[in-house]
DRENVEX-195189 format. One line per 10 residues: their letters; for each residue x, z, y of C-alpha. Coordinates in pm, whole numbers, plus 50000, padded with zeros to 5 digits. Layout:
BEGIN
A = X:Z:Y ~ ... $
This chain:
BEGIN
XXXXXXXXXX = 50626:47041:46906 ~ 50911:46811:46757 ~ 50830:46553:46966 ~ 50915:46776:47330 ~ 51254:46791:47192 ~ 51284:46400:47240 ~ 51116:46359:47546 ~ 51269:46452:47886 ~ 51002:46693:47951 ~ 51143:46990:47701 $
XXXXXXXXXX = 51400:47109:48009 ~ 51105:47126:48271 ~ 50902:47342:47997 ~ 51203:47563:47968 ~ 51225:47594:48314 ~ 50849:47680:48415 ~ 50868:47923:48095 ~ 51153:48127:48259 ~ 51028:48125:48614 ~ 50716:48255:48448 $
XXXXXXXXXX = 50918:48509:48298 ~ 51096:48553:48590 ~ 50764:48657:48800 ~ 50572:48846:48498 ~ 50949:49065:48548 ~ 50890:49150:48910 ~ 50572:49250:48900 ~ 50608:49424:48593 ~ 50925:49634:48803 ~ 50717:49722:49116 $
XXXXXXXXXX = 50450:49819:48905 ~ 50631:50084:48728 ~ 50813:50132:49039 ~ 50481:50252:49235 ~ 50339:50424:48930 ~ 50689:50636:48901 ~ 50756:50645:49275 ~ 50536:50658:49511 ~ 50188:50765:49318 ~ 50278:51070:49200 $
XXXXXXXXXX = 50396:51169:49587 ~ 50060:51020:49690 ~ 49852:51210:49456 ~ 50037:51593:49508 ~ 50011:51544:49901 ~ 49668:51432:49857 ~ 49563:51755:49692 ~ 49759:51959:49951 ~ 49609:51785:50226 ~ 49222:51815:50070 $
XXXXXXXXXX = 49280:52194:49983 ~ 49412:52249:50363 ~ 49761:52339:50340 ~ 49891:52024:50546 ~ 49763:52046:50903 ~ 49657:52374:50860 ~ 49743:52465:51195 ~ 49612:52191:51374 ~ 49300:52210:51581 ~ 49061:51919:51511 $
XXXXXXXXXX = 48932:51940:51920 ~ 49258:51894:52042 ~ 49320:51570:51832 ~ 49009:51424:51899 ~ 48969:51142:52154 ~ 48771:51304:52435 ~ 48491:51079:52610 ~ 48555:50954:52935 ~ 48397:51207:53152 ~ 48559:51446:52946 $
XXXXXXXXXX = 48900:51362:53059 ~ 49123:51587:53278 ~ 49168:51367:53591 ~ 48894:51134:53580 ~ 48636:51100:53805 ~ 48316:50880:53694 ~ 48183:50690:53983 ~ 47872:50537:53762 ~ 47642:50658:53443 ~ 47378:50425:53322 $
């Protein structure tokens, strides 16, 4: 360990340490920024949603992609 102190290597070392620290910082800062943040929003609309209270009034036939010949205004020239 004395020896890095000589060399010209010790100032790279410090370097790579601090952008190391640097990172291990910013992911440690969106981590508790999503577990703070957005997870418990996720989690209370999620049970909201499950138990029906979002979208109650929404029918699920009017959202659903109707089939081709189901479709106002088509007209289906060939079935196989």
């Amino acid at each position: 360990m004395v020896t890095l102190l000589y060399i010209g290597a010790w100032p790279f070392a410090k370097f790579v340490g601090f952008l190391l620290f640097l990172t291990i910082e910013l992911i440690g800062f969106w981590c508790l920024a999503f577990l703070i943040g957005i997870l418990p929003y996720w989690l209370t609309f999620g049970v909201a949603e499950n138990k029906g209270k979002i979208n109650a009034g929404v029918k699920p036939e009017e959202i659903r992609r109707k089939t081709l010949p189901q479709q106002e205004g088509v007209e289906v020239v060939y079935t196989k």
